[in-house]
C-alpha positions in Angstrom: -28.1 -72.0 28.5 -31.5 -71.7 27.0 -32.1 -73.4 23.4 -34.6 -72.6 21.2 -37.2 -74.7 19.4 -37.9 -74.9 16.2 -40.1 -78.0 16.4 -41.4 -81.1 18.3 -38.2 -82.7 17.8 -35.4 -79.7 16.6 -33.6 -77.6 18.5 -31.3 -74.4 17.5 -27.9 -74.4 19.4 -26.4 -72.2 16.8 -23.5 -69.0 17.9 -23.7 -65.8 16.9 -20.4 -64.0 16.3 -20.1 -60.2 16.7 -16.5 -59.8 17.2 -15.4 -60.7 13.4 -15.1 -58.4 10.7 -14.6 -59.4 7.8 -16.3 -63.1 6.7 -13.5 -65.3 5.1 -11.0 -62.8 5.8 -12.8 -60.3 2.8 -16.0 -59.8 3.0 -17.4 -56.8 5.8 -19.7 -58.2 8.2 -21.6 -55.0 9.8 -24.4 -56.8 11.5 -22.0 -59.7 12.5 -22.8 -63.7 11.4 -24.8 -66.3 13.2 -23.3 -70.1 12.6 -26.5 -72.2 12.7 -26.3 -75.6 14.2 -29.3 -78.1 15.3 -29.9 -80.9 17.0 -32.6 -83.3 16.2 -34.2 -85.0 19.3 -35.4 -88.7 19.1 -34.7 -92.0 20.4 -31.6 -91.7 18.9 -30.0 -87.9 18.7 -28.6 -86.1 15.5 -26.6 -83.3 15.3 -26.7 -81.1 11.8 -23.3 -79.0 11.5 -21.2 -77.3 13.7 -19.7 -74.1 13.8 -16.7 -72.0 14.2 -14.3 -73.7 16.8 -13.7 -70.2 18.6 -17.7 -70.6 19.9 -17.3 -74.6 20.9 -18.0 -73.6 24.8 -21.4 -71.8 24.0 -22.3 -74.6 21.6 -21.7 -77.6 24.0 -23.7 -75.8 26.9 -26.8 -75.3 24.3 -26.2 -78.8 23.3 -26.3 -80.4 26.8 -29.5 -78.2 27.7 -31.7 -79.7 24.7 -30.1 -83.0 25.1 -30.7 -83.0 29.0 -27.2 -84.9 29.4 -28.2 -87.7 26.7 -25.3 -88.6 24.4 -25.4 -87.2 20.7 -25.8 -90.2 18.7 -24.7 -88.7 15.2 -23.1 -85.6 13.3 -24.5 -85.2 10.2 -22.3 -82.8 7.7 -24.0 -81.6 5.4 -21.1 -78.8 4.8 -17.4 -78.6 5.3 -16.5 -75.4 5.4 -14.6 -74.3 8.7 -17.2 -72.0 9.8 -19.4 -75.2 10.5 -17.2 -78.2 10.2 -14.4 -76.2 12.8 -15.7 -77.4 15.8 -15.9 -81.5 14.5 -12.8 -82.6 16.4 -14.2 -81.2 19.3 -17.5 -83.1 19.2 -15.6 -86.1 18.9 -13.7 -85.7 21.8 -16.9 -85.2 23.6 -18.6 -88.1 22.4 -16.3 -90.6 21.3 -18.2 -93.1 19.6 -20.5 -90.7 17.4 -21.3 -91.8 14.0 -20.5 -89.2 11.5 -22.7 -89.3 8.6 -21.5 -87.2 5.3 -20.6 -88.4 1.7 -18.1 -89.6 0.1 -16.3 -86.4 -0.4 -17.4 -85.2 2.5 -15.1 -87.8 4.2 -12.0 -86.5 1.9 -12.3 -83.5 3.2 -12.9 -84.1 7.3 -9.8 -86.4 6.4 -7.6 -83.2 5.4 -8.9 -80.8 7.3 -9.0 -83.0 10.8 -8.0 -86.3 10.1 -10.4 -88.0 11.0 -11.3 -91.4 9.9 -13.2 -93.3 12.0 -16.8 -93.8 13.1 -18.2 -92.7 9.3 -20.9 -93.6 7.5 -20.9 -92.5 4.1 -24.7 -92.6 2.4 -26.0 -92.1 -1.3 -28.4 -89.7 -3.0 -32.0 -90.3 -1.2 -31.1 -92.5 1.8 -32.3 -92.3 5.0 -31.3 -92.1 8.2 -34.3 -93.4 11.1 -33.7 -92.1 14.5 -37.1 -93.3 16.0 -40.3 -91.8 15.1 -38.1 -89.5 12.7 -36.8 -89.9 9.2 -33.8 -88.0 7.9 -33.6 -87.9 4.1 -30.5 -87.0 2.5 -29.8 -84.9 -0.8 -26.7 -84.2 -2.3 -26.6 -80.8 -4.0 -22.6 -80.4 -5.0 -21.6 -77.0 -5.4 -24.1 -74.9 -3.7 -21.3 -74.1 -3.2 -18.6 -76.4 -2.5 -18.9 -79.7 -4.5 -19.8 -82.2 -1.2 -22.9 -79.8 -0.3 -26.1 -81.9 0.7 -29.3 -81.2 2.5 -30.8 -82.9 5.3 -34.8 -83.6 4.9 -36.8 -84.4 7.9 -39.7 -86.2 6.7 -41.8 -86.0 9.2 -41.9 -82.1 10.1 -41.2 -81.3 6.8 -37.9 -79.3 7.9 -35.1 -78.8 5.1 -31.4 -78.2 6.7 -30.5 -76.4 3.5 -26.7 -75.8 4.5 -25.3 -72.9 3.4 -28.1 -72.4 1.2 -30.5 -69.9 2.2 -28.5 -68.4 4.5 -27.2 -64.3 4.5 -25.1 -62.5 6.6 -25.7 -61.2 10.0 -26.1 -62.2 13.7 -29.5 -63.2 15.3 -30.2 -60.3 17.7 -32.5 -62.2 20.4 -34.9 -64.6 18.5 -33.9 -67.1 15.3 -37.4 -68.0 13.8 -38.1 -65.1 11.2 -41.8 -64.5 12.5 -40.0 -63.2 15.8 -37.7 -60.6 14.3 -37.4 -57.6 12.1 -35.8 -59.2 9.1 -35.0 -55.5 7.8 -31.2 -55.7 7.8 -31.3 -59.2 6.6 -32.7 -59.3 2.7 -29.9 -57.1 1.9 -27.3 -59.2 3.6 -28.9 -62.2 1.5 -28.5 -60.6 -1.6 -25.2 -59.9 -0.8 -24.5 -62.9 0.7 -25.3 -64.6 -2.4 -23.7 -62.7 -4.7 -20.5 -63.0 -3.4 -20.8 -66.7 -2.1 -22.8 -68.8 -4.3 -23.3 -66.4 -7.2 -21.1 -68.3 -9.3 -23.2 -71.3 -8.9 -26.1 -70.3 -11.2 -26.7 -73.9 -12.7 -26.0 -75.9 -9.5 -28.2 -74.1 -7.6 -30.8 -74.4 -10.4 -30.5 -78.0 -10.3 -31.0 -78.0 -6.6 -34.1 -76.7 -6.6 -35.4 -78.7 -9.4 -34.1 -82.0 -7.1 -36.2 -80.8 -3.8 -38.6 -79.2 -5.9 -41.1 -82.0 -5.0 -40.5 -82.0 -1.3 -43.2 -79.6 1.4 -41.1 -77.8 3.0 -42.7 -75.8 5.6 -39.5 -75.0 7.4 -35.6 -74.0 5.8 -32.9 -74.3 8.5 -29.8 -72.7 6.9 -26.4 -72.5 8.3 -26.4 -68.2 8.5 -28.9 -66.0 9.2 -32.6 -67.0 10.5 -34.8 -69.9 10.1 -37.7 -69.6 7.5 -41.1 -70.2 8.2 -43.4 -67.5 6.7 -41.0 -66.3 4.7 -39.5 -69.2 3.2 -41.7 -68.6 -0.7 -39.9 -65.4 -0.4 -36.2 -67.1 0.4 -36.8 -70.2 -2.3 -38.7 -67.0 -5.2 -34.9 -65.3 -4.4 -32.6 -68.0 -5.2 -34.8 -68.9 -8.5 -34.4 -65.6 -9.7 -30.9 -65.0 -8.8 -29.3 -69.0 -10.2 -31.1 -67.7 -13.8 -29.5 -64.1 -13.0 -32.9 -62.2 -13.2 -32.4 -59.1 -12.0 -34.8 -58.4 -9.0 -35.5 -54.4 -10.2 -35.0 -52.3 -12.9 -32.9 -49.7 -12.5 -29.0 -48.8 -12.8 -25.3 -49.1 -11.0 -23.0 -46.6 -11.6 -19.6 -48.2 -10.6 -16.6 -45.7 -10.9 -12.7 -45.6 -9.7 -11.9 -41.2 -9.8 -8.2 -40.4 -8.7 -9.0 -36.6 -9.4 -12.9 -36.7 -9.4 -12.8 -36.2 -13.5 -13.8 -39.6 -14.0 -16.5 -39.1 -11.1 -18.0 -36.0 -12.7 -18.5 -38.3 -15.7 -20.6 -40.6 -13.5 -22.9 -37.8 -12.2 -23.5 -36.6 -15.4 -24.9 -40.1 -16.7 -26.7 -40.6 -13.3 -28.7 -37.0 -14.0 -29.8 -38.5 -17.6 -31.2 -41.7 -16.4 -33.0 -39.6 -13.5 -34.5 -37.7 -16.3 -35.2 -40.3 -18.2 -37.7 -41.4 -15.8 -35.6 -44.4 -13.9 -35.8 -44.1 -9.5 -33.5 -47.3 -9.1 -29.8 -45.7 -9.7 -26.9 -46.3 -7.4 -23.8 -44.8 -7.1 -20.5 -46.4 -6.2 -17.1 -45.2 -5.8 -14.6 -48.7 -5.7 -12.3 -46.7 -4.0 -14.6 -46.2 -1.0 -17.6 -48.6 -1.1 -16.3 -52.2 -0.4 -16.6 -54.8 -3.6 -19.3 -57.1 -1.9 -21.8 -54.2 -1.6 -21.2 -53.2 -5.3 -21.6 -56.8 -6.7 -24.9 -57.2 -4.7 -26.2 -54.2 -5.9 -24.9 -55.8 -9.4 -27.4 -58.8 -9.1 -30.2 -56.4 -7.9 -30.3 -54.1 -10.9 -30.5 -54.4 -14.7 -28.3 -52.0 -16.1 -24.6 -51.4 -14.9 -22.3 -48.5 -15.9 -18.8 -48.5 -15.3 -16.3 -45.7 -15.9 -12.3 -46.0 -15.2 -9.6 -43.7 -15.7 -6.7 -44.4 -17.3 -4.2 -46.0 -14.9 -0.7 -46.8 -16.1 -1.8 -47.9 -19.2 -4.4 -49.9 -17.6 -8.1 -50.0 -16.1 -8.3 -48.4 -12.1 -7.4 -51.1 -10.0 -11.0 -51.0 -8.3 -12.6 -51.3 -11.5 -10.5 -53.8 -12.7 -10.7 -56.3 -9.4 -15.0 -55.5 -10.1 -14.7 -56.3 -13.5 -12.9 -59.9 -12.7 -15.3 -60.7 -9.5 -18.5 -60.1 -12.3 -17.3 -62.2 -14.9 -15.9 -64.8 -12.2 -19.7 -65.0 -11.4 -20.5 -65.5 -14.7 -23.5 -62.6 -14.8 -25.9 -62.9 -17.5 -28.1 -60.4 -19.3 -27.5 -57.1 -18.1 -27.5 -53.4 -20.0 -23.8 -52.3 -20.2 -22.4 -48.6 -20.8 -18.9 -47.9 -20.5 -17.2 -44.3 -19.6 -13.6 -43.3 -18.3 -10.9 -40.5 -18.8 -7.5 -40.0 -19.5 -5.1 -37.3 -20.0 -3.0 -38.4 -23.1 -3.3 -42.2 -23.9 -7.2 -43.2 -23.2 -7.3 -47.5 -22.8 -9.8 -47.8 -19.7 -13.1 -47.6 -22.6 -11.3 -49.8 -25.0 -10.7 -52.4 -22.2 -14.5 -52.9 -21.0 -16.5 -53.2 -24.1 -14.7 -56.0 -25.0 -15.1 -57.2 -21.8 -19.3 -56.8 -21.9 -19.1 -57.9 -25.1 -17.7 -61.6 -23.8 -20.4 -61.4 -21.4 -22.9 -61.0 -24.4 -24.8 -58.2 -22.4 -26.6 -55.3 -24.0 -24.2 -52.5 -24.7 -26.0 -49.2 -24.9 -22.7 -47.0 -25.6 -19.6 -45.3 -24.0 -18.5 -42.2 -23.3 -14.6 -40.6 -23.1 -13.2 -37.3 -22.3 -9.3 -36.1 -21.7 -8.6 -34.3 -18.6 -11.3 -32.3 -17.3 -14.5 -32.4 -18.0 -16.0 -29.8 -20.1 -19.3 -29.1 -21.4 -19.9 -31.1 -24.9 -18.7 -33.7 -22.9 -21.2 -33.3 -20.2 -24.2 -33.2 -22.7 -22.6 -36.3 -23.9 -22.9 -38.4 -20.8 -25.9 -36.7 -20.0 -27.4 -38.4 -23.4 -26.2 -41.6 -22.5 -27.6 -41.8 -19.5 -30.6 -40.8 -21.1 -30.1 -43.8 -23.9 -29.5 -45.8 -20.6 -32.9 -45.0 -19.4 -34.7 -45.5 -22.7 -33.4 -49.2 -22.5 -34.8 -49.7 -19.5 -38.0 -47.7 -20.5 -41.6 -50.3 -20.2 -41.6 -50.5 -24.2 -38.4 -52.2 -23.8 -40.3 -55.0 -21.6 -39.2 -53.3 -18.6 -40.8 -51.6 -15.3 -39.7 -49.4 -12.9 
């Protein structure tokens, strides 16, 4: 097994997985994960995470290549989560006296989840660990995005092992440095990855940078997707923006449930007044067919969101109503907001989500209701809105395209 350096002293013995499809049993995974694990090299050995216990064969052969048969001298946990802490038991069964190194939560958790006990040594905000010529420098950063979360700093290469954060969705399809691969597929998966992993933890992750904001970091060894080298200003610029809920680009989503395609007809009407109002960025989304994680990244990407819902048993879609709660569960700040839906006798979707925006405190722009089919005053009327939706978004506003 060949293992890939990332430095003097660190090597990559992370898995990719291909075969799963859906990340914590939910979320689609079209270009597959990788589970990134690393070994730091010394007079003493450290190893930073594990991963999923279904990939423990590959991992120990990488491990025993890079460690040329030496014994692994620590684990250091700087996440919990089974995808990375699965394989822990395992390690310990291969080296028996390893010193695990976490916090004090940390050590609650490996408790529950393996019961394990022994060997730990819990450390504090800022200590360091000395495995030769190398310094390891601990962080904790609870809640980006479970609340034992901590980063690993090596000193002397000026590496961060950020944990989860950082990371994105999809495999590593031959090299794991991002100077050696086409990172095409993966800002989309980060967006995405974020928004439905640590979007809820705007202010945490907020006060995580602002902790290891002082810190040169020239490398960011996350737990998914590729390492970051000369992109990593790019990676850090994206989580800024994101924790304070900035939207990335102006422009619109157009989320709709349609049993009948009234409802939908509503949507392409708005969408053909925001084109002509002068907007590019608009995206359309059926919940009924696009899955939830896509629609919520796109959510985080764009300024203005439009949602329309028919009428369902006396009730919002059941699509629009599971988007609705995943949004506010996330806590999203500062976004335009126009609301449209249809019934045939007893219209509630409308009435249901601008109360709902305005809890949020975003901008509402207007709404728009028709019964039963669409017809042609009620056209014109979407049509305005989404020309009212464009004006919102128009430079004078303080927005560009």
């Amino acid at each position: 097994m060949k293992t890939q350096k990332i430095s003097h002293s660190v090597h990559y013995v992370g898995v990719n997985d291909r075969r799963k499809s859906l990340f914590e049993n939910q979320l689609p995974l079209p270009y597959g994960v990788s589970y990134n694990s690393y070994l730091v090299v010394d007079e003493k050995i450290a190893l930073i995470d594990t991963v999923d216990a279904c990939y423990f064969d590959v991992f120990l052969k990488k491990i025993e290549t890079a460690t040329n048969g030496r014994k692994v001298d620590y684990l250091i946990i700087n996440h919990m989560e089974p995808d990375h802490s699965g394989s822990i038991r395992l390690i310990k069964q291969q080296f028996p006296n390893i010193e695990i190194i976490g916090n004090a939560k940390t050590f609650d958790m490996l408790k529950g989840y393996h019961g394990v006990i022994d060997n730990l040594f819990e450390i504090k905000d800022g200590e360091e660990l000395v495995l030769g010529n190398t310094s390891l420098q601990f962080y904790l950063t609870p809640m980006v995005h479970w609340p034992e979360t901590m980063m690993t700093y090596h000193k002397q290469e000026k590496i961060l092992f950020s944990g989860d954060a950082f990371g994105c969705f999809g495999a590593l399809d031959g090299g794991v440095i991002d100077t050696t691969m086409n990172l095409d597929k993966f800002w989309g998966e980060m967006r995405r990855y974020y928004a439905n992993i640590v979007g809820k933890y705007g202010v945490p992750v907020q006060n995580a940078l602002k902790k290891l904001g002082g810190l040169e970091v020239n490398i960011i060894c996350s737990t998914h997707g590729p390492v970051w080298t000369a992109e990593r200003a790019k990676v850090i610029d994206f989580y800024d923006k994101y924790s304070r809920y900035e939207a990335l680009e102006r422009g619109a989503v157009i989320a709709y449930g349609s049993m009948y395609g009234n409802t939908e007809q509503m949507a392409e009407a708005i969408a053909a007044g925001i084109s002509a109002g002068g907007v590019k960025n608009i995206v359309l989304h059926d919940v009924s067919k696009t899955d939830l994680s896509f629609i919520l990244a796109d959510v985080f990407k764009y300024s203005a969101l439009v949602i329309g819902s028919p009428t369902y048993m006396n009730e919002l879609f059941p699509g629009v109503a599971m988007l609705l709660h995943k949004i506010e569960a996330r806590g999203i700040k500062n976004r335009i907001f126009a609301a449209f839906g249809s019934c045939t006798w007893a219209g509630v979707s409308v009435k249901t989500m601008l109360p709902w925006a305005e809890k949020l405190q975003w901008n509402i722009v207007g709404s728009a209701e028709e019964k039963q089919a669409l017809k042609t005053e009620k056209y014109e009327e979407c049509y305005a809105l989404g020309l009212k939706i464009a004006a919102s978004l128009n430079p004078s506003s303080g927005g560009t395209f």
